[in-house]
C-alpha positions as semicolon CSV with decimal commas, in nm:
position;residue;x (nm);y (nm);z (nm)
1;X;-7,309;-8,140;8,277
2;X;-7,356;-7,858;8,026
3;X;-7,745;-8,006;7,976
4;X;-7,798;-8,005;8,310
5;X;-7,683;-7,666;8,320
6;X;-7,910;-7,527;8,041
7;X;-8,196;-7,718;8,197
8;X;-8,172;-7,539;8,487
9;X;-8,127;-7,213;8,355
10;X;-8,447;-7,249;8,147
11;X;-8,633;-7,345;8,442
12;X;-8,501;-7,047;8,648
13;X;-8,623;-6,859;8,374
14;X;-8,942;-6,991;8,364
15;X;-8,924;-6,952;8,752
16;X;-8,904;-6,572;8,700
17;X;-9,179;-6,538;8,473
18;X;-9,367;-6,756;8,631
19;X;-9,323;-6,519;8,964
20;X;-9,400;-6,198;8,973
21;X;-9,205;-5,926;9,123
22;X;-9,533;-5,780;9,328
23;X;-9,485;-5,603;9,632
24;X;-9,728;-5,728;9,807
25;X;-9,666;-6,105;9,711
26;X;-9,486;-6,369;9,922
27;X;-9,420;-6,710;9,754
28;X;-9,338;-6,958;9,950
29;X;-9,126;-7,287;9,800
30;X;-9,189;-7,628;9,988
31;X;-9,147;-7,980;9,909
32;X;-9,500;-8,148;10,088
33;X;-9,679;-8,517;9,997
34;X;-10,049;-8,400;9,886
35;X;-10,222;-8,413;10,250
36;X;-9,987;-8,226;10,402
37;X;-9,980;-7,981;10,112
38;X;-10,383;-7,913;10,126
39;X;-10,358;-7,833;10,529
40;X;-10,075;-7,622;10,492
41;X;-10,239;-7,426;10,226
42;X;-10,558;-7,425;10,457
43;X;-10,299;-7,281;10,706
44;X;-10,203;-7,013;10,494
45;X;-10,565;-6,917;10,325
46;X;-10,653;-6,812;10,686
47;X;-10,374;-6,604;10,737
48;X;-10,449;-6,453;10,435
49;X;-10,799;-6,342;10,567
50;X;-10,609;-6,169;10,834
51;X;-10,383;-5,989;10,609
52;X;-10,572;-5,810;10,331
53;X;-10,391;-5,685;10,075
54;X;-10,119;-5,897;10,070
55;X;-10,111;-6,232;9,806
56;X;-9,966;-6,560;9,932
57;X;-9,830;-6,876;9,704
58;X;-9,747;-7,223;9,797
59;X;-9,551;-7,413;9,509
60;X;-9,451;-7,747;9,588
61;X;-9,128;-7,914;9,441
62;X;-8,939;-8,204;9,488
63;X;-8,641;-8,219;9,721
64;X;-8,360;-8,227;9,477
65;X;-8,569;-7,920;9,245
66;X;-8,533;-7,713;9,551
67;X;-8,176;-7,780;9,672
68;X;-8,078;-7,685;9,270
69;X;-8,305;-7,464;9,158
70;X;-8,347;-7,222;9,510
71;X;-7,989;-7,092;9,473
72;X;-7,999;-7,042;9,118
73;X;-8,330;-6,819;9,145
74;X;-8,185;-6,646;9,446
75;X;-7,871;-6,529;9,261
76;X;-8,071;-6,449;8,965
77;X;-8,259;-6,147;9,234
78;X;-8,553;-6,402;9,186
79;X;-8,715;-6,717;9,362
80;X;-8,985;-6,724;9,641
81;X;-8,973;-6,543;9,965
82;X;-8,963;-6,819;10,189
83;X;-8,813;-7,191;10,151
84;X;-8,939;-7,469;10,367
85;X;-8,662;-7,687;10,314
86;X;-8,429;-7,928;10,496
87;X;-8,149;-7,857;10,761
88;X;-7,890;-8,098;10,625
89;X;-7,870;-7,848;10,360
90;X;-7,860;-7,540;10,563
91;X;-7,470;-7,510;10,564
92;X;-7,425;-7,521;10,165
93;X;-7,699;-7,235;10,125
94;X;-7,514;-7,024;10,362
95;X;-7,193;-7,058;10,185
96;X;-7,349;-6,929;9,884
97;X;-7,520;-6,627;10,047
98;X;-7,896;-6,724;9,947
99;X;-8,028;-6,692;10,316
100;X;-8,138;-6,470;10,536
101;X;-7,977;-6,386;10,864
102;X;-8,314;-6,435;11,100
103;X;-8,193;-6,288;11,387
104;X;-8,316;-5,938;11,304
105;X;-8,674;-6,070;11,181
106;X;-8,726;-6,242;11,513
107;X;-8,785;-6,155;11,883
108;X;-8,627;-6,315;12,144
109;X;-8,996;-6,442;12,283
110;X;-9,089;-6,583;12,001
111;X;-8,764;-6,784;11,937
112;X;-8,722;-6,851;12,318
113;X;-9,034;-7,085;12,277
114;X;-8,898;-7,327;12,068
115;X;-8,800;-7,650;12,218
116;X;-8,407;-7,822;12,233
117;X;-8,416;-8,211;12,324
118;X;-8,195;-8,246;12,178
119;X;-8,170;-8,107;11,821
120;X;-8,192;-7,712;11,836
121;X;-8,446;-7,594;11,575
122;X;-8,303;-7,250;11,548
123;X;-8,027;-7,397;11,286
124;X;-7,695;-7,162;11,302
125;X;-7,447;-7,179;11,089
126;X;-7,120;-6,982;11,022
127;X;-7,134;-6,669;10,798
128;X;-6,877;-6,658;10,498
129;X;-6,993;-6,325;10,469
130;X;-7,015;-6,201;10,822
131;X;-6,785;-6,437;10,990
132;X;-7,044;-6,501;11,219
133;X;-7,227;-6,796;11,346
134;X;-7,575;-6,637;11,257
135;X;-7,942;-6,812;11,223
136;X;-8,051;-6,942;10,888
137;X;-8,369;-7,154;10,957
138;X;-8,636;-7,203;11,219
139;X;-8,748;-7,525;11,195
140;X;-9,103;-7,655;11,271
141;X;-9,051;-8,044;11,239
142;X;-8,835;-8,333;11,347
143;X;-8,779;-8,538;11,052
144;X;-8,700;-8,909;10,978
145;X;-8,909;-9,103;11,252
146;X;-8,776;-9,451;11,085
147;X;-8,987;-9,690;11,207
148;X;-8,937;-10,092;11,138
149;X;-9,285;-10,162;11,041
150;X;-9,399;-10,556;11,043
151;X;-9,714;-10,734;10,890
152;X;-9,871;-10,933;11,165
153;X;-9,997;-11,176;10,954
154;X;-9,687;-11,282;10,793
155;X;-9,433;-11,247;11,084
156;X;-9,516;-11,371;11,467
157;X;-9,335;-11,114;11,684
158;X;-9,364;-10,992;12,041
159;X;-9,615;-10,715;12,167
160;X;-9,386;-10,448;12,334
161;X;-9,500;-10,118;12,456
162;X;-9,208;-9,966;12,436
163;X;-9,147;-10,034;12,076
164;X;-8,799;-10,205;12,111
165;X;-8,762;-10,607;12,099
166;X;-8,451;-10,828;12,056
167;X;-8,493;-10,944;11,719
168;X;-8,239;-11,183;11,654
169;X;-8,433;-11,387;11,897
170;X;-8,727;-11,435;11,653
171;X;-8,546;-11,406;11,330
172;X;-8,525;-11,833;11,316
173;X;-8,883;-11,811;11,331
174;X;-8,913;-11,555;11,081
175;X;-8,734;-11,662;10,757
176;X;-8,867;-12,034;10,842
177;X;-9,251;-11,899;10,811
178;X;-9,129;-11,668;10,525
179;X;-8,944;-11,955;10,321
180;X;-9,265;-12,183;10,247
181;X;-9,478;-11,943;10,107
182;X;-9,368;-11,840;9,764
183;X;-9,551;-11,530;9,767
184;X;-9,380;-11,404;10,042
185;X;-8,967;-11,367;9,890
186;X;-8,836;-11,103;10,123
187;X;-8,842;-11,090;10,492
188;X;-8,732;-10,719;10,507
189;X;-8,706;-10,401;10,289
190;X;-8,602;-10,091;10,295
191;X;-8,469;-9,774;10,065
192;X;-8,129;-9,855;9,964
193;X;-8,078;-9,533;9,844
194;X;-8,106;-9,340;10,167
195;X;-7,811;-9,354;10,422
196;X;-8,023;-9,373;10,740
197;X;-8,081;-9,700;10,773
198;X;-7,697;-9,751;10,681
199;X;-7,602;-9,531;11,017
200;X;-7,795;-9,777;11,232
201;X;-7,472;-9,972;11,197
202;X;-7,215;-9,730;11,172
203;X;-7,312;-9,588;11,498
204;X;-7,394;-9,884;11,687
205;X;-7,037;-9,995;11,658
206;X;-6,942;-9,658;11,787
207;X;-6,825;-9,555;11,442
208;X;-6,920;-9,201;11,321
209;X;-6,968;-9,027;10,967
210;X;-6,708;-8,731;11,041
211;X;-6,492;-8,558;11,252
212;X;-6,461;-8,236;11,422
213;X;-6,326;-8,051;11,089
214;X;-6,559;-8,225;10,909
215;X;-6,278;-8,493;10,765
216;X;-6,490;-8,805;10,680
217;X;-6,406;-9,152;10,919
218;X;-6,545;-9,456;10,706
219;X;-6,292;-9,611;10,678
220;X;-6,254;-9,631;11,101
221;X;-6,184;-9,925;11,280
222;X;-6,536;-9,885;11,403
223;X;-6,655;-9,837;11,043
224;X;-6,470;-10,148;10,915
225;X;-6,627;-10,341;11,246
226;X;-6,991;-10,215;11,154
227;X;-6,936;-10,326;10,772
228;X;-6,904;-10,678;10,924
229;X;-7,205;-10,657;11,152
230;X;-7,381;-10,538;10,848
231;X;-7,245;-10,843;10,673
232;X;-7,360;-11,060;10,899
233;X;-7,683;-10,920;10,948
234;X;-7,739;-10,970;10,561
235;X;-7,583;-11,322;10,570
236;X;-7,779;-11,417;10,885
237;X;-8,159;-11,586;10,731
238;X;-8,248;-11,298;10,641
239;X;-8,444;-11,247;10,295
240;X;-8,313;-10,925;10,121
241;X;-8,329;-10,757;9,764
242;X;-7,989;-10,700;9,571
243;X;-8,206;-10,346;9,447
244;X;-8,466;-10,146;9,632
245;X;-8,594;-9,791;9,596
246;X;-8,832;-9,599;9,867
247;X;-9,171;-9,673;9,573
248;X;-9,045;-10,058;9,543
249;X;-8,994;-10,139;9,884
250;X;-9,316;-9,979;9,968
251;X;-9,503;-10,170;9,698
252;X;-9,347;-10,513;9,825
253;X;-9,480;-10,431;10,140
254;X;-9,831;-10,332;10,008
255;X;-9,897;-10,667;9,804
256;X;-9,747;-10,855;10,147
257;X;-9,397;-10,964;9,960
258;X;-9,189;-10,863;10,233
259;X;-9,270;-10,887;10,571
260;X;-9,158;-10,618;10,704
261;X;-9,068;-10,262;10,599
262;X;-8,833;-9,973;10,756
263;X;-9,027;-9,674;10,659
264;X;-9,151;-9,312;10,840
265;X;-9,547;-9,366;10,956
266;X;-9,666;-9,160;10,673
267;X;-9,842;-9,455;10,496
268;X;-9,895;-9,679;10,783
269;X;-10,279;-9,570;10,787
270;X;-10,289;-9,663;10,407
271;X;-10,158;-9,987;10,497
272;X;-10,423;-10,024;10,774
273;X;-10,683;-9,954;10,493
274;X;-10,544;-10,186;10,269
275;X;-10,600;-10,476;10,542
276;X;-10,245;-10,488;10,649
277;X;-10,235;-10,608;11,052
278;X;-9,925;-10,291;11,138
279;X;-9,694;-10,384;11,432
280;X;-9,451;-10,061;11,484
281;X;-9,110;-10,103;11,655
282;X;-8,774;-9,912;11,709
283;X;-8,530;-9,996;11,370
284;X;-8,302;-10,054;11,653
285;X;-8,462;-10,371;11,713
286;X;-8,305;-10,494;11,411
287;X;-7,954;-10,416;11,558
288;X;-7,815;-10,721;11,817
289;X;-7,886;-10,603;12,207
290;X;-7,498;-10,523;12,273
291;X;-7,476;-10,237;12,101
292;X;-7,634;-9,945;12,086
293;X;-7,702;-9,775;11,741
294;X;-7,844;-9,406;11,718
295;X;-8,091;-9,274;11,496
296;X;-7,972;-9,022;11,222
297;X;-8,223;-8,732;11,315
298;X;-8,281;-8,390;11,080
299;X;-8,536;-8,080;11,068
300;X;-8,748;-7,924;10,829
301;X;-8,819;-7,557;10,872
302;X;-8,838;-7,201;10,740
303;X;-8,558;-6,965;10,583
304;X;-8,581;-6,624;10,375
305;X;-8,474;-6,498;10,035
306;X;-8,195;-6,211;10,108
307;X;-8,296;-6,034;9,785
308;X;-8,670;-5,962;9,883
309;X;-8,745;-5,579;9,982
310;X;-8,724;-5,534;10,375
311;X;-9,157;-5,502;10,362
312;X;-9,131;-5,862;10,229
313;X;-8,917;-5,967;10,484
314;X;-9,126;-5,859;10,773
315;X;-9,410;-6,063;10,640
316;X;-9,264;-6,340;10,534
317;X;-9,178;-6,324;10,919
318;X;-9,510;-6,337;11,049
319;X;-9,637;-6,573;10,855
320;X;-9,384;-6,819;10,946
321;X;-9,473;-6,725;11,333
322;X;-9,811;-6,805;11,236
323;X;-9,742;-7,120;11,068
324;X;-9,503;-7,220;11,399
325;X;-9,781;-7,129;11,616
326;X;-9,910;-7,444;11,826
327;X;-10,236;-7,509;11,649
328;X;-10,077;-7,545;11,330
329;X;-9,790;-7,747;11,449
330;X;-9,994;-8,006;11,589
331;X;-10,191;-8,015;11,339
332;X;-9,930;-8,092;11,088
333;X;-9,802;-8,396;11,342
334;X;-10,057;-8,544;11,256
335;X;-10,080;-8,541;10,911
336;X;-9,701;-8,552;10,849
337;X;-9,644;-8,774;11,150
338;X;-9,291;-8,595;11,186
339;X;-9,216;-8,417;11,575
340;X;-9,344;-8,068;11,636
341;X;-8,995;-7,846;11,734
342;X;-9,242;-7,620;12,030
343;X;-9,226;-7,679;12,402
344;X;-9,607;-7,587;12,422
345;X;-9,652;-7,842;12,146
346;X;-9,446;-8,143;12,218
347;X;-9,612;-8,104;12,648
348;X;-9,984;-8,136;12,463
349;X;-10,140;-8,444;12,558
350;X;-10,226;-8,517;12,195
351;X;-9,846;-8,593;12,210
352;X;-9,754;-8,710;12,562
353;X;-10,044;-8,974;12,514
354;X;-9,990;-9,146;12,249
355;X;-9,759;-9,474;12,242
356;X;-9,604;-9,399;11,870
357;X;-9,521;-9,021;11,972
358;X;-9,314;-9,130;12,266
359;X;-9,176;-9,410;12,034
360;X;-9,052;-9,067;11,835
361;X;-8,942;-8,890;12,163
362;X;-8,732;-9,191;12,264
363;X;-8,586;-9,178;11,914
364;X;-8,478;-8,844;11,921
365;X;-8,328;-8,813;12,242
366;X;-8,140;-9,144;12,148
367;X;-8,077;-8,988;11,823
368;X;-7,792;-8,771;11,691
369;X;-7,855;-8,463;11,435
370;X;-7,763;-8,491;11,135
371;X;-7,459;-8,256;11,049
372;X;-7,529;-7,919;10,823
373;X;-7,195;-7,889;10,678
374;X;-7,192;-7,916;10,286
375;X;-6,899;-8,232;10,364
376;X;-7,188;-8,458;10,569
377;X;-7,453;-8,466;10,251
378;X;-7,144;-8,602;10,058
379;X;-6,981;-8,854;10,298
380;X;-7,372;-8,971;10,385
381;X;-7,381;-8,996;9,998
382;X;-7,062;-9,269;9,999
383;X;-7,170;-9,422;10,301
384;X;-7,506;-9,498;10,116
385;X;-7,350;-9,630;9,798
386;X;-7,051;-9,810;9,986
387;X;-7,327;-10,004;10,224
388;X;-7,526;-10,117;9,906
389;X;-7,233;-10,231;9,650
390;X;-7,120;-10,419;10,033
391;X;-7,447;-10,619;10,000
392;X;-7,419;-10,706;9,661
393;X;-7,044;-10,803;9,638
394;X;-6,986;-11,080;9,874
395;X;-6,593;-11,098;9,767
396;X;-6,495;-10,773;9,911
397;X;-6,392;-10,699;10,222
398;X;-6,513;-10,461;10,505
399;X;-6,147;-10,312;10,525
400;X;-6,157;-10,278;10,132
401;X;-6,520;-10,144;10,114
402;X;-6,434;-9,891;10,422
403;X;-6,138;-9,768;10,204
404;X;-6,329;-9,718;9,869
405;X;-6,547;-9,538;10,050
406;X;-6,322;-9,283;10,230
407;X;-6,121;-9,235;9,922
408;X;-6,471;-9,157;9,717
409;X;-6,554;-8,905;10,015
410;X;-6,252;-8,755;10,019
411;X;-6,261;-8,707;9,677
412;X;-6,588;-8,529;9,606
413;X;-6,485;-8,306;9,926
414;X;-6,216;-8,212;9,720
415;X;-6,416;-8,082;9,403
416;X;-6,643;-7,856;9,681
417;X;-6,275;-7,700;9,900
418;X;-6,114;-7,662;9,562
């Protein structure tokens, strides 16, 4: 702990020499894969040619540099002027007073345009300070568009327009075809380490990650009952690795050892390239037809450093109108392949036309938002690690994996309320 501690401090340090105090310079800290990175900064160079005299900086970081580093800077009077970050994370930076209140920095017209089916991208949260429910981040994107993606060529499956399929009817098929061909170990692969694929279950047996006062339920009947569908999904024909990371599962899927992938649609165009026949479907396909899971559905968008002068401030504002505006949303769909958050944008035909776009509408409006209260990173973070040692362990039981892993939420909820 006390090295992670000094390694951050030297980076913050580094941080504020690296960043200048100038007026008349707004930094802007973002976590973006390299295509998206080069049209955002496109983005920004021509609002820069509108805006002489003024500097603007894009540094790119990974996810967990920002969520440790951005509150460290803040406190420290330093940091960038705007963060493009995540909205699961919204409710921890605005317990430690390292946002901005937007409300003030925004007119009504330009925050009346954004759209609210059915995630609101104007992300509120409760002041400690104020005591108020006040706005912390306008977001620009609809995030984790999970997608089960399927080779063709190794797996047989159903054309369906709409993207869904009952796939327990095909899954005989499936691990038969898969089990002659050596090459070909796994029949499905995913990131164990993320939690969304995880809630596919949870919810589907009407279970639920936490309550009203943000007490964790994993250890519900429903969350016992969807342990056991999980179970029996795993035990079922189906192919799986004990391990798998986002980069591994990808890579199985690249050199056509697993048949099929759950994955965002990022990369789907690299796998076109690499000769890969795509099919895309709903994950829900995976899930049996009588029940009825719900994607776990977050935002990406843009908050502001308290401790920047007020001239800052308005700036930073207008460039994030700019950078919400329609042109540059939809032209980050379709780089990022992630929703755009506009009314204007979402009614383009770019969007209404296109079969994998509506697969994303019907998966948000199905979907549920993810929760931005510091408690729903953690219990996600059990649910994640409690679904993968389930997998592993045969011996255990749902009831005893449920309770390990409300005692382990509970737990680390305790060293955050202490």
């Amino acid at each position: 702990m006390f090295r992670y501690l000094v390694i951050c401090l030297l980076f913050s340090l580094l941080l504020l020499t690296c960043s200048s105090p100038k007026t008349n310079r707004i930094t802007i800290w973002a976590h973006f894969d390299p295509p998206e990175k080069i049209l955002v900064q496109k983005q920004i160079d021509l609002f820069a040619s509108e805006n002489p005299g003024w500097e603007f900086k894009l540094l790119t970081y990974s996810k967990q540099e920002i969520k440790n580093l951005y509150p460290i800077s803040v406190i420290g009077k330093s940091g960038p002027s705007i963060l493009y970050g995540f909205s699961s994370d919204i409710g921890q930076l605005a317990e430690l007073n390292v946002l901005e209140p937007l409300e003030t920095l925004f007119d009504s017209v330009f925050l009346s345009q954004f759209s609210s089916f059915p995630l609101n991208p104007l992300v509120k949260f409760k002041s400690l300070e104020t005591g108020q429910i006040q706005l912390f981040q306008i977001a620009d994107q609809i995030v984790n568009q999970q997608f089960l993606l399927v080779n063709r060529d190794l797996v047989t499956l159903p054309s369906d327009p709409t993207g869904h399929l009952s796939f327990y009817t095909y899954q005989n098929s499936l691990t038969d075809k898969g089990k002659k061909n050596d090459n070909f170990p796994y029949d499905l692969v995913w990131d164990y380490t993320s939690p969304y694929f995880y809630y596919y279950f949870l919810s589907g047996s009407g279970g639920r990650i936490m309550d009203a006062y943000s007490e964790p339920q994993l250890n519900s009947q429903e969350g016992i009952q969807s342990l056991q569908v999980f179970r029996q999904f795993s035990q079922d024909g189906f192919r799986l690795p004990l391990e798998s990371n986002l980069d591994q599962s990808r890579s199985w899927f690249r050199q056509r050892k697993a048949a099929m992938l759950i994955d965002g649609l990022f990369h789907v165009e690299e796998f076109k390239r690499e000769g890969i026949s795509i099919g895309i479907f709903s994950v829900s396909s995976l899930i049996k037809s009588d029940q009825t899971p719900k994607p776990l559905i977050y935002m990406k968008g843009f908050s502001v450093n308290p401790t920047i002068p007020a001239e800052k401030k308005k700036m930073s504002a207008k460039l994030i109108q700019f950078l919400c505006n329609k042109k540059n949303q939809l032209e980050r769909t379709h780089v990022s392949f992630n929703m755009p958050t506009l009314n204007e944008a979402l009614k383009d035909s770019a969007i209404q036309n296109n079969a994998v776009f509506k697969l994303m509408i019907d998966q948000v409006l199905r979907g549920m938002e993810m929760p931005v209260t510091p408690e729903s990173s953690l219990i996600l973070q059990e649910l994640t690690s409690g679904y993968h040692n389930f997998l592993k362990d045969e011996k255990i039981s749902s009831e005893n994996s449920a309770n390990n892993m409300q005692e382990s939420a509970l737990k680390l909820i305790k060293t955050i309320r202490k």
